[in-house]
Every structure is written in C-alpha cells, then in structure tokens.
The first five atom37 places (N, CA, C, CB, O) and aatype in JSON, in Angstrom:
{
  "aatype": [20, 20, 20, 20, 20, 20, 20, 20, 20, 20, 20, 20, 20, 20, 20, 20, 20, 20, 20, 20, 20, 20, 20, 20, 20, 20, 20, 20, 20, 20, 20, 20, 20, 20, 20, 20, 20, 20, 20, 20, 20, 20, 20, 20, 20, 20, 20, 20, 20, 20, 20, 20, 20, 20, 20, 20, 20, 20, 20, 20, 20, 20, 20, 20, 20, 20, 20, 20, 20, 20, 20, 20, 20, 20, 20, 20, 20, 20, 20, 20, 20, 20],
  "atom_mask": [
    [1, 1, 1, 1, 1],
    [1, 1, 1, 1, 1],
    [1, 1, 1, 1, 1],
    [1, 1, 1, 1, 1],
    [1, 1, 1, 1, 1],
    [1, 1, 1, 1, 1],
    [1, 1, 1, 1, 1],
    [1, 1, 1, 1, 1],
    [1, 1, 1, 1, 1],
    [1, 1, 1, 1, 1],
    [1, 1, 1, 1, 1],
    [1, 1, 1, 1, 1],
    [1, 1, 1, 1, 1],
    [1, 1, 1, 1, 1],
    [1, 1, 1, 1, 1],
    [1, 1, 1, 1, 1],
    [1, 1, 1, 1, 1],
    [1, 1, 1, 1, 1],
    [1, 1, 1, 1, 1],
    [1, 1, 1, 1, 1],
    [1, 1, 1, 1, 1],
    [1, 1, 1, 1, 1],
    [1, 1, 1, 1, 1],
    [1, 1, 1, 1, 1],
    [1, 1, 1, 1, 1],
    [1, 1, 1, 1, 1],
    [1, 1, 1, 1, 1],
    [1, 1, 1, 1, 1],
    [1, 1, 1, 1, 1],
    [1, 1, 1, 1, 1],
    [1, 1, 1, 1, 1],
    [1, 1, 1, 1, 1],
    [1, 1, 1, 1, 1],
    [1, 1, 1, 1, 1],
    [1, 1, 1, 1, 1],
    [1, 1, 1, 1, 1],
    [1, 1, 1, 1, 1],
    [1, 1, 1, 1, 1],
    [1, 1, 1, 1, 1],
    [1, 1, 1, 1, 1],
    [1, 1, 1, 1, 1],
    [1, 1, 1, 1, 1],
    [1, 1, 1, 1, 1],
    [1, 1, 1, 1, 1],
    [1, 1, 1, 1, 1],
    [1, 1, 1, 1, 1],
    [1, 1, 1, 1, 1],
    [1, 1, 1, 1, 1],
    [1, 1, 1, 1, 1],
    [1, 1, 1, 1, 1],
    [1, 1, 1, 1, 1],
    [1, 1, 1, 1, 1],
    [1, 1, 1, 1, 1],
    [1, 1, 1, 1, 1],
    [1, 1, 1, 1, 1],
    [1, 1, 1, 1, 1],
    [1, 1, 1, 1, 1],
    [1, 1, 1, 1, 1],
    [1, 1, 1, 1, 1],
    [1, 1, 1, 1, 1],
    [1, 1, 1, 1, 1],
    [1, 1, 1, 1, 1],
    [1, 1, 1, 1, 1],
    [1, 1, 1, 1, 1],
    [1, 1, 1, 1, 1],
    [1, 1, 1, 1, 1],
    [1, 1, 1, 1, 1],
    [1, 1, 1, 1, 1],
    [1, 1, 1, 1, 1],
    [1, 1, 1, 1, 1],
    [1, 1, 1, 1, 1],
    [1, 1, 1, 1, 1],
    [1, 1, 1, 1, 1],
    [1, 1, 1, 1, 1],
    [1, 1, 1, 1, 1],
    [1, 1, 1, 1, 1],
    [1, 1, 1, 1, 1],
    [1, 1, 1, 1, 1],
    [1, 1, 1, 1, 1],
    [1, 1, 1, 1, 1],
    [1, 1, 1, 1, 1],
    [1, 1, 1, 1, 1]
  ],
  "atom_positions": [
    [[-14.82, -10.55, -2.68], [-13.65, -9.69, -2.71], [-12.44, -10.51, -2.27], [-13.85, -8.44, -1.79], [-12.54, -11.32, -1.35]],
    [[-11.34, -10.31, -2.9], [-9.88, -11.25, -2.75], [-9.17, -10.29, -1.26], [-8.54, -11.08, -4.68], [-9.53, -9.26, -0.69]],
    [[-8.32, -11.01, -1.1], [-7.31, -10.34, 0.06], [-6.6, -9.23, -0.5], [-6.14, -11.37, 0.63], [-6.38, -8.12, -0.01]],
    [[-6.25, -9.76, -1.73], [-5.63, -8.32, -2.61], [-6.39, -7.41, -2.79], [-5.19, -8.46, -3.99], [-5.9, -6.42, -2.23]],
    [[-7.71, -7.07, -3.45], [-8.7, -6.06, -2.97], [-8.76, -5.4, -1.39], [-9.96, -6.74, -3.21], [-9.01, -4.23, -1.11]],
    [[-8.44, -6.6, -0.4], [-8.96, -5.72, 1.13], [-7.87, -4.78, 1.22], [-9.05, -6.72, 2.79], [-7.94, -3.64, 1.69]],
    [[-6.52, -5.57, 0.57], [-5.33, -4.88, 0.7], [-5.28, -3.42, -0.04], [-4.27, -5.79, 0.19], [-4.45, -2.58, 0.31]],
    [[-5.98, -3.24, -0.8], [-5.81, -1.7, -1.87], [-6.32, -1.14, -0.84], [-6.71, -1.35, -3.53], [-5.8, -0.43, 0.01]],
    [[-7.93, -1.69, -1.03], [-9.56, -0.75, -0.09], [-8.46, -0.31, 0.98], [-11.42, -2.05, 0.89], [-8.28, 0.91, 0.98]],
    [[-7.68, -1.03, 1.88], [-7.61, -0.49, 3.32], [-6.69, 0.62, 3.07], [-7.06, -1.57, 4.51], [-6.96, 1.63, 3.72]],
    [[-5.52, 0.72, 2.17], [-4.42, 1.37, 1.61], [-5.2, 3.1, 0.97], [-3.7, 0.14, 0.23], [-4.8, 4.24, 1.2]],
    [[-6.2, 2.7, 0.28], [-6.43, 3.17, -0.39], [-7.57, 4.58, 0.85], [-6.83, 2.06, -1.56], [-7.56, 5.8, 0.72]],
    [[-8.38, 3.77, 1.88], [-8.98, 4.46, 3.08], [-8.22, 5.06, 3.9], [-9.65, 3.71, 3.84], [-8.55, 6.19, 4.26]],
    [[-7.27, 4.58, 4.3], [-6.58, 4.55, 5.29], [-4.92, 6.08, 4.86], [-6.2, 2.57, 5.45], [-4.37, 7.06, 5.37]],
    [[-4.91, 5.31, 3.78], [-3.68, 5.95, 3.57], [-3.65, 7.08, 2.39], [-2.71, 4.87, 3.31], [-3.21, 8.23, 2.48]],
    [[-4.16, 6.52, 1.39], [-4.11, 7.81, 0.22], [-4.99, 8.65, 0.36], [-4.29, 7.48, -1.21], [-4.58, 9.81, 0.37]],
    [[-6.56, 8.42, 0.54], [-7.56, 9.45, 0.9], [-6.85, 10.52, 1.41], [-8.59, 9.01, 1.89], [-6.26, 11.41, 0.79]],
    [[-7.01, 10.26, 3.08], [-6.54, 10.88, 4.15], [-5.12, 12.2, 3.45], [-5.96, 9.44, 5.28], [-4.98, 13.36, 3.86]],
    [[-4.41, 11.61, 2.5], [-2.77, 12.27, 2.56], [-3.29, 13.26, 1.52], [-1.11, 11.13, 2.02], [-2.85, 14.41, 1.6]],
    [[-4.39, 12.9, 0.28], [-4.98, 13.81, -0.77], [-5.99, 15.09, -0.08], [-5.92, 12.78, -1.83], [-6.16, 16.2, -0.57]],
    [[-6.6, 14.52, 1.23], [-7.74, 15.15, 1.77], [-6.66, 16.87, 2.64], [-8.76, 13.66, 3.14], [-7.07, 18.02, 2.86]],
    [[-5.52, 16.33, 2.83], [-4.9, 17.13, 3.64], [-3.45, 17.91, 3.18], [-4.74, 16.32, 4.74], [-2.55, 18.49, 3.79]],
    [[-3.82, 17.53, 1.4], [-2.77, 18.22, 0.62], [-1.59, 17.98, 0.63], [-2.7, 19.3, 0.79], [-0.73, 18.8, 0.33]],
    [[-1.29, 16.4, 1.11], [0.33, 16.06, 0.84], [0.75, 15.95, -0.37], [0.8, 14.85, 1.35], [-0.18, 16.1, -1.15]],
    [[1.74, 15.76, -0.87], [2.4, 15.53, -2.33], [2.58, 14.31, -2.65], [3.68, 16.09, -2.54], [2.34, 13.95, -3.8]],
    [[3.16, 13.19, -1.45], [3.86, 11.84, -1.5], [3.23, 11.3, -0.41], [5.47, 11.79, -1.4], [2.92, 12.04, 0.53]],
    [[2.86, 9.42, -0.39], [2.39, 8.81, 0.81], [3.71, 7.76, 0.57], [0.58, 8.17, 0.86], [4.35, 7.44, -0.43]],
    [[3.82, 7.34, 2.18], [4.79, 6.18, 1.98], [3.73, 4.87, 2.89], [6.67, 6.62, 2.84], [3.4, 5.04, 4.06]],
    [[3.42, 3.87, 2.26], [2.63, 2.75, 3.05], [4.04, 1.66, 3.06], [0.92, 2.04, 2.07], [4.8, 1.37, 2.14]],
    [[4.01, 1.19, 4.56], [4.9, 0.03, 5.1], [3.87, -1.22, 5.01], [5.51, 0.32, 6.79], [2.74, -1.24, 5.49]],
    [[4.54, -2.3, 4.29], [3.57, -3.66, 4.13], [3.36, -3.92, 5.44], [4.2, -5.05, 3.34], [2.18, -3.84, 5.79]],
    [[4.38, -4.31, 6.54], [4.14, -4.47, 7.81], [2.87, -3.89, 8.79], [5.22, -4.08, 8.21], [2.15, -4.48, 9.6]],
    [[2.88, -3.15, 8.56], [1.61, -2.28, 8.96], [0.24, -2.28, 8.61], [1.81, -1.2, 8.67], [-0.7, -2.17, 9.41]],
    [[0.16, -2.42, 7.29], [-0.92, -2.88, 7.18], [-0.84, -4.39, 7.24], [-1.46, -2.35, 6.12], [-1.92, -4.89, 7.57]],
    [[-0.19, -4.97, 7.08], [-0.54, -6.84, 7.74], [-1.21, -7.12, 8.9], [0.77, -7.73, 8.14], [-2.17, -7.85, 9.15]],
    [[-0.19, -6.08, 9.86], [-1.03, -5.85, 10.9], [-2.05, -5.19, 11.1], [-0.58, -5.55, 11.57], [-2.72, -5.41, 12.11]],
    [[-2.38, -4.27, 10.21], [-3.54, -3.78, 10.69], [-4.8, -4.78, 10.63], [-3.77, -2.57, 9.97], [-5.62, -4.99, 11.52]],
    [[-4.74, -5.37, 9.28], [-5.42, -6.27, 8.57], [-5.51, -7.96, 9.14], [-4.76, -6.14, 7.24], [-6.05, -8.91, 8.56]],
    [[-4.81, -7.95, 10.42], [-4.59, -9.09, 11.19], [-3.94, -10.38, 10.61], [-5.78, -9.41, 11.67], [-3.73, -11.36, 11.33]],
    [[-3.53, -10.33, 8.86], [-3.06, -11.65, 8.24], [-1.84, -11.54, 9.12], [-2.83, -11.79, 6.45], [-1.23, -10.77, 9.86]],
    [[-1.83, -13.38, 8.33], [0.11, -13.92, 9.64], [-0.08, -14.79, 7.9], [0.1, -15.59, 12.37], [-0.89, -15.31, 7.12]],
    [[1.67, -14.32, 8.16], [2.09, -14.75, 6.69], [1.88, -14.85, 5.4], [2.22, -15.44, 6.63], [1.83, -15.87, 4.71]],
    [[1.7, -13.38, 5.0], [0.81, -12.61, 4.22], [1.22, -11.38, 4.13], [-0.44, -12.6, 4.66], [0.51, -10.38, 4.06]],
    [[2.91, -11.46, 4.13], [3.84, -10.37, 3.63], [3.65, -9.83, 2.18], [5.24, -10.89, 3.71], [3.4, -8.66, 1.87]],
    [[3.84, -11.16, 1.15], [4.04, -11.21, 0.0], [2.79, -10.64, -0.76], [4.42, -12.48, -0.26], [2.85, -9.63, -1.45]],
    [[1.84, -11.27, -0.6], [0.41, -10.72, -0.88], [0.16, -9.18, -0.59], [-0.61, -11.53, 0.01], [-0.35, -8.39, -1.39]],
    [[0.64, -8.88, 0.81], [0.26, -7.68, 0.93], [1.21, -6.55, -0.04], [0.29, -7.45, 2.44], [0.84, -5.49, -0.54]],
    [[2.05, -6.98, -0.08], [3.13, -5.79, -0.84], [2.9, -6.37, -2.69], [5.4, -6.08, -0.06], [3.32, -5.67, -3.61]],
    [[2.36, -7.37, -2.87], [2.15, -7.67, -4.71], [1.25, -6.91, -4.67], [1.72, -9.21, -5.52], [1.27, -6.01, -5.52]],
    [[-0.22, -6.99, -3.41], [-1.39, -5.5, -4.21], [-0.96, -4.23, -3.54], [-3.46, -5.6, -3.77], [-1.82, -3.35, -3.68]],
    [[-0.21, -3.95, -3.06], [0.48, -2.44, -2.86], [1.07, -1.99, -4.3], [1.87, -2.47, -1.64], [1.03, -0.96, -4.97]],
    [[1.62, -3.2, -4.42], [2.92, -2.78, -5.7], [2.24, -3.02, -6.61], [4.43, -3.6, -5.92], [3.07, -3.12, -7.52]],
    [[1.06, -3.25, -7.15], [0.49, -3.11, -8.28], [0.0, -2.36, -9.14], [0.01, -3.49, -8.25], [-0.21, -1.2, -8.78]],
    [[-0.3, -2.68, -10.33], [-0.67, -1.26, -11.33], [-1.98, -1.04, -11.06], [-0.53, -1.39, -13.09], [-2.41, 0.1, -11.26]],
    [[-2.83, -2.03, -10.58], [-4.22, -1.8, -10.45], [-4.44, -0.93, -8.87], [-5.05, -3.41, -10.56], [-5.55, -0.51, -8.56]],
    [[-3.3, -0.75, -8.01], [-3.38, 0.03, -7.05], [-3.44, 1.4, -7.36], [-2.47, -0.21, -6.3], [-4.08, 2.31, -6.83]],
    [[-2.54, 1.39, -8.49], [-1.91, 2.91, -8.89], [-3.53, 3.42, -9.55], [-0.22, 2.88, -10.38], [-4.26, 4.35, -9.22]],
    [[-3.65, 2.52, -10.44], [-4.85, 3.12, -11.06], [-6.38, 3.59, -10.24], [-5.16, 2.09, -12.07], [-7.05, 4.61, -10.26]],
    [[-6.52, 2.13, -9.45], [-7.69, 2.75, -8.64], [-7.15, 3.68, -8.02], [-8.42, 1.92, -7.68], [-8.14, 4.4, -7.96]],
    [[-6.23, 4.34, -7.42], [-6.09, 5.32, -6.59], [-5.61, 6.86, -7.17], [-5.17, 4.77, -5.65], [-5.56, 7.95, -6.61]],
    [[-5.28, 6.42, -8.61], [-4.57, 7.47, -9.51], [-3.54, 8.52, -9.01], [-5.57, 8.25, -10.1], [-3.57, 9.75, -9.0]],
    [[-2.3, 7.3, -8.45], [-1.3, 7.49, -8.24], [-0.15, 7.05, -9.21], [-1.31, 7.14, -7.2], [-0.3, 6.75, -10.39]],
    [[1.24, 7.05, -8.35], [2.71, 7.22, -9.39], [3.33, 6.51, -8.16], [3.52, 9.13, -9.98], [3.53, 7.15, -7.12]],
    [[3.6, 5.34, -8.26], [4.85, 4.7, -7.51], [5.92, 5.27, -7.8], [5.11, 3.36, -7.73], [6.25, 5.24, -8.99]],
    [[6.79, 5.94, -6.82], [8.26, 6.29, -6.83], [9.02, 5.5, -6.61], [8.64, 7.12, -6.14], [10.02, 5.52, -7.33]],
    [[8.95, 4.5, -5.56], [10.39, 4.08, -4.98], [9.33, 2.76, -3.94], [11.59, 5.79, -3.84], [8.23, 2.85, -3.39]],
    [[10.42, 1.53, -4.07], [9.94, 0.65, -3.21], [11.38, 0.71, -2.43], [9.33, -0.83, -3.87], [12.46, 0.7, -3.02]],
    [[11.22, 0.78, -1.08], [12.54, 0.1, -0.49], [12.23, -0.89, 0.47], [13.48, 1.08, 0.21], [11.1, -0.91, 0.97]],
    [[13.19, -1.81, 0.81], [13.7, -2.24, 1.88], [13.62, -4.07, 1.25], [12.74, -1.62, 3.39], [13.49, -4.4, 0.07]],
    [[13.71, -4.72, 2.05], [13.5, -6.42, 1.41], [12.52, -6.56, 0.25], [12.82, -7.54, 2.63], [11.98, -5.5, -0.08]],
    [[12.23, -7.46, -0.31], [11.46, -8.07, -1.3], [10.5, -8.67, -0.49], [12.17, -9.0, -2.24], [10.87, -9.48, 0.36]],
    [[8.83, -8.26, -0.7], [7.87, -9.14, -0.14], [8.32, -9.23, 1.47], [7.88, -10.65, -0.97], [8.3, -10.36, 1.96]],
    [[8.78, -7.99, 2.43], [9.13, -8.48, 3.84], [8.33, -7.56, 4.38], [10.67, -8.48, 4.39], [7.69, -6.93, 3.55]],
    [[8.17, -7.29, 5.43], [7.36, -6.15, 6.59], [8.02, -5.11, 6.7], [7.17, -6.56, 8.13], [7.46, -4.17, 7.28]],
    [[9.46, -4.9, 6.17], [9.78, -3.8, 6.13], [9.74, -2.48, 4.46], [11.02, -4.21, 6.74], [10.1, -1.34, 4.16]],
    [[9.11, -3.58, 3.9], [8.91, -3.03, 2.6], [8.35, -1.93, 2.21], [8.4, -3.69, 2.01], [7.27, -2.3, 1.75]],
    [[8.41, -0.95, 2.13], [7.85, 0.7, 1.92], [7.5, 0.8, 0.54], [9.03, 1.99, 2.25], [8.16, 0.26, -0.36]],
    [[6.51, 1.46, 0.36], [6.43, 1.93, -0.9], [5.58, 3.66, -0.75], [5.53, 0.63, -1.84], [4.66, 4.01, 0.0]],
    [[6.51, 4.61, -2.03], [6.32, 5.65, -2.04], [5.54, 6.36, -2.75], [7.06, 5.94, -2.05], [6.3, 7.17, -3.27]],
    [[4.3, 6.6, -3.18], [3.85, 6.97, -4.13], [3.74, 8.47, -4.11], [2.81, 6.3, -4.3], [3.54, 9.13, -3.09]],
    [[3.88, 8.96, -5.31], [3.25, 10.46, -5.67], [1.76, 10.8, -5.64], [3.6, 10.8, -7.07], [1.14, 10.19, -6.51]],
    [[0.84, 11.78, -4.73], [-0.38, 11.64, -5.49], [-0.62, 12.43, -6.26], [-1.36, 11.58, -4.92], [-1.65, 12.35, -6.93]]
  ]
}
C-alpha cells in the first residue's frame, strides 16, 4: 500500500464514514491534520494530491466542492459533498 492509499484509508475512516454514519451533508478534511495524525514530516504535498484526487472521490463516492487555503500547505481544506 502507497502513502497515498494510507492517506484516503485514514480520510476515508476517520472522516467521511463517521460524517455519512451521522447524516451530515458536507465534510471539510484539513491536510495538516491528518499529516499529523499520520505522523509524516514533509508530506504536505502528498497528503493533499490523495485528498484532492479523483480516486478519493470515487472510493468514497463523494463531490469535491471547494479547496481553500495555500497550495499543497497544512492549511489546505478540502470540502466535499457526501
């Protein structure tokens, strides 16, 4: 399994399950956060290319709305619809 895979799996456990299980509409995941959760150091970029990917959307069968904040930084948000 790649880092980009741990990066969905944990996104995908952690964050979309949980927001579908409890009837939200929208999740917002911060790259920062999971870097840290995930313990990488310098491993911004990676983490927010498999956030921001189509193969995220699909395994999770979601709708990216909106990325904000820097490019590839820890403050990078992303919003999806589920």
């Amino acid at each position: 399994m790649s880092l980009s895979d741990d990066v969905r799996k944990y996104c995908k456990e952690f964050y979309v399950d949980p927001a579908k299980s409890s009837g939200e509409h929208f999740v917002t995941i911060r790259a920062g956060t999971v870097h840290m959760a995930l313990n990488y150091k310098n491993r911004h970029p990676l983490v927010c290319s498999a956030i921001g990917s189509n193969i995220f959307e699909i395994m999770c069968n979601i709708k990216r709305i909106s990325i904000d904040g820097p490019l590839n930084g820890a403050n990078t948000s992303f919003t999806f619809e589920l």
